[in-house]
N, C-alpha and C positions, 0 to 999 in steps of 0.2 A: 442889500440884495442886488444881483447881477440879474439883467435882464437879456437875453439871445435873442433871434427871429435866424432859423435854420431856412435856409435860401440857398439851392443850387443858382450857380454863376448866371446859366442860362435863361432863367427865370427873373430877369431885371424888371417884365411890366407886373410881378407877381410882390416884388418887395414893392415897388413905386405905391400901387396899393394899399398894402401891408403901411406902407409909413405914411400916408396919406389919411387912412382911417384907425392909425395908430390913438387909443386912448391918452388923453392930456394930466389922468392922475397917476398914468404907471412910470417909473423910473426911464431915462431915455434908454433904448439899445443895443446892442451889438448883431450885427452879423454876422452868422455863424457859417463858415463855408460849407454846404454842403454834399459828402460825397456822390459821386456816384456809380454807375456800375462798371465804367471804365477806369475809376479809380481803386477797385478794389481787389484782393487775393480770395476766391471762398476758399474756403474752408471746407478739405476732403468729405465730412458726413452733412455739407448743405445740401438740400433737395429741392429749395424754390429757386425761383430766378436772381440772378446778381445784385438785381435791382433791391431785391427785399433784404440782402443782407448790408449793401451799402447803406439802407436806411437805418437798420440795427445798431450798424457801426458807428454811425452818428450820436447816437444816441449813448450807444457806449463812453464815446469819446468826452459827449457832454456832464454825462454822469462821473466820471473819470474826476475831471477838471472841476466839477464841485465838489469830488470827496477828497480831493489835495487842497482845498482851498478851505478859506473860514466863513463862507459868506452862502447865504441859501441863494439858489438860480429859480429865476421866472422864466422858462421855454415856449417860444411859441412856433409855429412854423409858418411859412409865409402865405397858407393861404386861408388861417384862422382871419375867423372875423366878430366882431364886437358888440353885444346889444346896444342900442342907441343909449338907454339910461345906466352901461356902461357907467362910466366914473360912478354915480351915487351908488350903483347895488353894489361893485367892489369893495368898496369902502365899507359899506354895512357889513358885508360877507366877513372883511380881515377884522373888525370888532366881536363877530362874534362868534368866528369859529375858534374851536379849541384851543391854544397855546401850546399844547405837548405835538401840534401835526408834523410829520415827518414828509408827509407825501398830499396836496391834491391837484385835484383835478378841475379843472374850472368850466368842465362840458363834456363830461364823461358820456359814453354810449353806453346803456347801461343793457345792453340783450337779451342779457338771462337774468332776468327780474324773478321768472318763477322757481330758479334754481338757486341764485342767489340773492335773493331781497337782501337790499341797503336798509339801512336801519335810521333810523332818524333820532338824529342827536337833540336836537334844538328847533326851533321855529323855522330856523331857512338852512339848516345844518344837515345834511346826510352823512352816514357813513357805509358808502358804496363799497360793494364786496368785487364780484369777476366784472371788468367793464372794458371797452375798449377806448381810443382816443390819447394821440400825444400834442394833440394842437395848442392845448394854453394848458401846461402843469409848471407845477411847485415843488421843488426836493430839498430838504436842505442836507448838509455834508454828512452827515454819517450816517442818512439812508440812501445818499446817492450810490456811495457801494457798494449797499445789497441788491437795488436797481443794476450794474454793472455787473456783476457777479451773474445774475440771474439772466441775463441775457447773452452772457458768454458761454451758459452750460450748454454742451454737447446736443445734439439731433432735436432739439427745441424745431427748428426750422424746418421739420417735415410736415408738419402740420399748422404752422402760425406763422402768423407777421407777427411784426416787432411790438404794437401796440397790445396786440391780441397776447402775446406772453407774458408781457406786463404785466396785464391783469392778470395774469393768474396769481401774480403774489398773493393778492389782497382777497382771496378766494375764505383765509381762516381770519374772520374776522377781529381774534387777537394779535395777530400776526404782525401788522403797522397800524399808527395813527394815522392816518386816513381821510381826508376830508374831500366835500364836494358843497357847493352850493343846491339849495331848494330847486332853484331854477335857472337854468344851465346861464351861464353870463356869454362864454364864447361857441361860436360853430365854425364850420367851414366853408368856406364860398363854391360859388359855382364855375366849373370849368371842368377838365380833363384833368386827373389825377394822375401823378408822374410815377405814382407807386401800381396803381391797379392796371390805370389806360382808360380808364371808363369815364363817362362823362357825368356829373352830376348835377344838380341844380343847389343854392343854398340850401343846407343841412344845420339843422338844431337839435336833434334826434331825441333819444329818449330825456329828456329833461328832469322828468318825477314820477319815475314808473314804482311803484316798488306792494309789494305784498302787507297787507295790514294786521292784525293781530288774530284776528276771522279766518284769515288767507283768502282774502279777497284782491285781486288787481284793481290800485286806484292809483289816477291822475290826475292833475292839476294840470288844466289846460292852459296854454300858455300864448298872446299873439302871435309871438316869434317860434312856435311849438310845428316840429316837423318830423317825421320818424324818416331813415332812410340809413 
């Protein structure tokens, strides 16, 4: 497994962090340069700002680089952040999620629970449908090109960010193997977001939202449990 952290240059006290409160049971590193809106060409039918396609493009690039290679990629971005018992629940999560996963998510935002309930594989195992979040995922190579593909197709960007289209793959829930932890492992910290502009405070967000067999909305509250 190749391991990333996507770090614009300018953001050095956002990686210091980032490797600071780095988990001690994940594979060491890499930093991933990444673009940004001064680096990029858009593309004639983009309609958001430069900003959101340089992030696409990264993401492209990343996905690119693990479907020519043999090896599944761990992605995080530099201002994910880690639950404290971290190392123990990871380690339960990779024993007992599926073996066939092509794709998860290790803190998915999961927004349209009532639209698309995730399903529940196993004791701490979901299989989330439309979600959003690229902070801490998993691909391995020959789903990282239909990742790649899918975010190359044409006027996607009139209406989504890069995370946001993503998820749409995973909308038919045969569609990919798919995984997420019960209860979300990574979030995103608190500061100004380089993507929106906005300020946030540490975010764990929907965690374990998902509709029941009733169609009832039910949650598992969680310490670290924060919607935003």
């Amino acid at each position: 497994m190749k391991t990333f952290c996507l770090n614009m240059a300018a953001d050095s006290e956002r990686l210091k962090t980032f490797s600071t409160n780095y988990p001690e049971s994940l594979p060491a590193f890499e930093r991933w340069n990444a673009k940004t809106a001064d680096d990029v060409q858009i593309p004639s039918w983009w309609r958001t700002p430069a900003r959101y396609w340089a992030n696409a493009l990264n993401f492209i690039e990343m996905f690119d680089a693990c479907a020519n290679g043999t090896e599944d990629f761990l992605i995080f971005e530099d201002d994910c952040i880690f639950r404290p018992d971290f190392n123990e629940r990871f380690d339960l999560f990779l024993a007992e999620v599926p073996q066939d996963w092509q794709f998860i998510n290790l803190g998915p935002v999961m927004s349209q629970c009532r639209l698309y309930p995730p399903m529940q594989v196993s004791e701490n195992i979901l299989k989330p449908r439309y979600f959003h979040g690229t902070h801490a995922i998993l691909v391995r190579p020959e789903f990282a090109k239909v990742c790649a593909d899918h975010l190359r197709r044409e006027h996607w960007g009139t209406s989504h960010v890069c995370d946001q289209w993503l998820g749409t793959l995973f909308i038919n829930p045969d569609f990919a193997k798919v995984y997420c932890p019960k209860v979300s492992l990574c979030g995103q910290s608190a500061g100004v977001s380089t993507l929106t502009g906005r300020e946030y405070q540490d975010r764990w967000f929907m965690n374990y939202q998902y509709v029941d067999l009733e169609g009832k909305i039910t949650r598992a509250l969680d310490p670290y449990f924060a919607e935003g």
